[in-house]
Backbone as CSV, one residue per row, in Angstrom:
resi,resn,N_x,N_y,N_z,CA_x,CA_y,CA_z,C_x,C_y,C_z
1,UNK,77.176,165.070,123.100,77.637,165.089,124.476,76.561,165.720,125.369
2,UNK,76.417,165.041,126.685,75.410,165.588,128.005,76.058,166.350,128.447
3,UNK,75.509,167.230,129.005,75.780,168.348,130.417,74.976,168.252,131.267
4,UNK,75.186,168.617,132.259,74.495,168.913,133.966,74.762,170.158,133.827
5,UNK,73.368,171.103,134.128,73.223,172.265,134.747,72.370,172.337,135.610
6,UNK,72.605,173.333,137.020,72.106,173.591,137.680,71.350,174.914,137.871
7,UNK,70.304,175.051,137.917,69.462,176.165,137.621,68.785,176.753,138.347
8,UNK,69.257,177.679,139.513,67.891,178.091,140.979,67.877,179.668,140.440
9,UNK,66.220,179.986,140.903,65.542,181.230,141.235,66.476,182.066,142.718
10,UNK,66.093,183.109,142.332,66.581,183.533,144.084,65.929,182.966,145.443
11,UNK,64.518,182.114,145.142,64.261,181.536,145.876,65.107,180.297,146.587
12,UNK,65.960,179.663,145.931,66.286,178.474,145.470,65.310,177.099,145.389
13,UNK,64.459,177.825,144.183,63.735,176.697,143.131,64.707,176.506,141.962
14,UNK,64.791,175.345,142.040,64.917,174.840,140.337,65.292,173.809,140.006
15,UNK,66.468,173.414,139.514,66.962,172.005,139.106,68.103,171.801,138.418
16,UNK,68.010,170.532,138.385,69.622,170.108,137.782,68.513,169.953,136.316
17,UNK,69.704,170.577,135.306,68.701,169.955,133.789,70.274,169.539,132.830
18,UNK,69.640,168.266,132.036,70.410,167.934,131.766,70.155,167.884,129.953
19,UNK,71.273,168.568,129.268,71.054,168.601,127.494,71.804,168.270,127.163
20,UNK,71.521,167.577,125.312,72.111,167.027,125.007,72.040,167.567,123.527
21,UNK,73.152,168.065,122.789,73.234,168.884,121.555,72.377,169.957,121.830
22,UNK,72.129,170.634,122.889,71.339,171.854,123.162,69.829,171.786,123.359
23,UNK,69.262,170.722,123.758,68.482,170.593,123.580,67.832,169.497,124.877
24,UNK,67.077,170.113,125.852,66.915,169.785,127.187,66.155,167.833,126.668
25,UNK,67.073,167.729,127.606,66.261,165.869,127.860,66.034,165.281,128.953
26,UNK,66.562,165.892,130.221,66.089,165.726,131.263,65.813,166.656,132.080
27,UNK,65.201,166.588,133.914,65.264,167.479,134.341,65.194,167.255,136.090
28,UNK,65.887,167.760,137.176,65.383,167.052,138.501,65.167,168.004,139.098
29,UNK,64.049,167.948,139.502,63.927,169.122,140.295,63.921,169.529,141.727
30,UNK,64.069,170.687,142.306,64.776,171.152,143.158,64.566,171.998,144.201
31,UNK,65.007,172.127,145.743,64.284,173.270,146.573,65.665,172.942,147.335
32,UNK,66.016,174.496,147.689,67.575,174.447,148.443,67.031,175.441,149.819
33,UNK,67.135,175.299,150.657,67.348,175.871,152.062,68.607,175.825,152.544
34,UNK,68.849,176.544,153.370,70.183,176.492,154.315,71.179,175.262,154.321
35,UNK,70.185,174.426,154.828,71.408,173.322,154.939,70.177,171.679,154.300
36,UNK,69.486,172.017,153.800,68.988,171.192,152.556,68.114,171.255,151.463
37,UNK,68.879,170.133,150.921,68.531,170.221,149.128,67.166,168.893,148.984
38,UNK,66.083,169.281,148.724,64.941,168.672,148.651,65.147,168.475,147.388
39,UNK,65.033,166.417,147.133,64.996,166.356,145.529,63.364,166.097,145.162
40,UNK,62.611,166.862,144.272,60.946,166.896,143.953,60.758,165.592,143.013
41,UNK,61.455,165.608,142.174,61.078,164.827,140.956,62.539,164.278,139.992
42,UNK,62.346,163.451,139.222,63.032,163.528,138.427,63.030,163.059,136.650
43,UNK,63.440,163.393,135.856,62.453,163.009,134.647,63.632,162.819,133.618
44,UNK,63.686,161.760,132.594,64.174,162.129,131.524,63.407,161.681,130.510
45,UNK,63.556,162.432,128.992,62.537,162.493,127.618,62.374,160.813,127.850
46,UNK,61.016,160.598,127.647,60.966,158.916,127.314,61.900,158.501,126.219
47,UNK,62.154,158.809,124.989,63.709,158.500,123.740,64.623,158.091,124.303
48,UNK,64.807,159.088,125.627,65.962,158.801,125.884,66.123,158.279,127.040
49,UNK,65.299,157.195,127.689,65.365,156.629,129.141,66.130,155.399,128.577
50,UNK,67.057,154.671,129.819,67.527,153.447,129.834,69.208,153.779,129.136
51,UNK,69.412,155.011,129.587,71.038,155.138,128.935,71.887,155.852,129.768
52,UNK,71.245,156.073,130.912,72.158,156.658,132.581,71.599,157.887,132.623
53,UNK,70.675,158.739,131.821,70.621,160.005,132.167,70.853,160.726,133.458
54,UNK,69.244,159.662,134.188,68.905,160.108,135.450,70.037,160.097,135.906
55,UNK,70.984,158.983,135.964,71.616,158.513,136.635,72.929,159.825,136.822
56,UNK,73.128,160.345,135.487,73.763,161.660,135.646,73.622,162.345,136.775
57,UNK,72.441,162.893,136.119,72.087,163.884,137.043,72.170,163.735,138.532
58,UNK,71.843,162.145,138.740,71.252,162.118,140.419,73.352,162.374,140.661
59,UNK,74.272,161.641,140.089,75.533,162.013,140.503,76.014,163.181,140.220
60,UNK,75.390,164.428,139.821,75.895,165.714,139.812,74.926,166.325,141.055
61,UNK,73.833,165.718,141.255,73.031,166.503,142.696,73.958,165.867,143.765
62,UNK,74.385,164.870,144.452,74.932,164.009,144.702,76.252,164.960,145.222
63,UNK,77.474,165.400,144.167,77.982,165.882,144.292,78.406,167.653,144.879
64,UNK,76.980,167.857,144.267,76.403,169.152,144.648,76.489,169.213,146.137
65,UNK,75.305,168.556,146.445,74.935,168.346,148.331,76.321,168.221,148.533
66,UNK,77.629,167.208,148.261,78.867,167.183,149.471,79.558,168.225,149.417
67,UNK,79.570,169.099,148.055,80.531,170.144,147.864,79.804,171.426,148.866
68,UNK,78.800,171.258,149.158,77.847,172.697,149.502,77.275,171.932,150.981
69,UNK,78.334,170.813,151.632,77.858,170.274,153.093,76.134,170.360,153.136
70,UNK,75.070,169.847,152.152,73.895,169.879,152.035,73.386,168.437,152.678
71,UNK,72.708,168.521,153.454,71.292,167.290,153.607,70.678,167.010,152.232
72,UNK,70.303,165.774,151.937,69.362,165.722,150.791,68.204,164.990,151.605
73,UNK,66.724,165.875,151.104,65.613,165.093,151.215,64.781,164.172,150.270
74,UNK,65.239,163.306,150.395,65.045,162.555,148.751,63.708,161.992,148.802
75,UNK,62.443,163.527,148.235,60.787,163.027,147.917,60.474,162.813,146.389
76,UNK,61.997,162.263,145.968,61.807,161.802,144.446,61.463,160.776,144.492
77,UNK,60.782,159.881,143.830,60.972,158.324,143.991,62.237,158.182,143.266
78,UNK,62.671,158.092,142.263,64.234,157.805,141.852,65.623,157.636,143.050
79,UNK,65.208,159.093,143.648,66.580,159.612,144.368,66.739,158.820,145.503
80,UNK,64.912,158.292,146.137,64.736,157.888,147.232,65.236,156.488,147.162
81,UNK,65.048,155.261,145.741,65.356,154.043,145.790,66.683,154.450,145.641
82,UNK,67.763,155.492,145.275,68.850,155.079,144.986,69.217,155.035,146.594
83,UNK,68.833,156.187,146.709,69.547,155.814,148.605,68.932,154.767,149.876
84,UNK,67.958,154.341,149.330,67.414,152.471,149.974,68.558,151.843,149.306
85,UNK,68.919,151.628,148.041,69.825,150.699,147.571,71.100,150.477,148.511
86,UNK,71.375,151.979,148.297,73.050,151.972,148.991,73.184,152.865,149.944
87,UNK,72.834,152.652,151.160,72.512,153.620,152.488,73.512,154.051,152.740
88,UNK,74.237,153.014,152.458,75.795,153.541,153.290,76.419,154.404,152.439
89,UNK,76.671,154.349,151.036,77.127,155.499,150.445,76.513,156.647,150.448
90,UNK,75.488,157.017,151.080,74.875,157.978,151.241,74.403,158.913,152.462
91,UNK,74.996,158.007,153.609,74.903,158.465,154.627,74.954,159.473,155.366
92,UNK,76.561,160.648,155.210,76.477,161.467,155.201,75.553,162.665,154.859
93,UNK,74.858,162.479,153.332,73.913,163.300,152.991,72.604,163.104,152.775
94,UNK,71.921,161.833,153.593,70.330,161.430,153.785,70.135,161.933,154.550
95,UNK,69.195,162.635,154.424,68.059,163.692,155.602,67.085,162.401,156.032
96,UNK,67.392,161.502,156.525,66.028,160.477,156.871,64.753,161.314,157.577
């Protein structure tokens, strides 16, 4: 089984990381300000690409930003095509 964790410094650096039997396989990373959540990157183990990882994760950041009224600045390439795909579901929380 996967988990989503979310992981910030007191800065708020860090990321959503995502494991699987304890053992990290993905990771997105992260910068939180006031009222937005900058997505940096996003990565999962090459083994394990092509089985939704990212896709996890980007719906636990996702969820994150609406629960915490966050902007997302999406300078991931991942995060950025998901919200070209579907603008409108994302509207509320695209920082264009």
């Amino acid at each position: 089984m996967s988990e989503v964790k979310l992981k910030l410094d007191n800065r708020g650096r860090g990321g959503f990381y995502l494991e699987k039997d304890g053992k990290q396989i993905g990771e997105m990373v992260v910068g939180l300000s006031e009222t937005t959540l900058t997505v940096y990157h996003t990565e999962v183990d090459p083994e394990m690409e092509g089985q939704g990882f990212a896709k996890k994760m980007f719906d636990e950041m996702v969820s994150y930003a609406r629960d915490q009224e966050l902007l997302v600045m999406p300078l991931c390439e991942y995060v950025h095509a998901q919200f070209r795909r579907h603008p409108d579901d994302f509207a509320d929380i695209w920082k264009k």
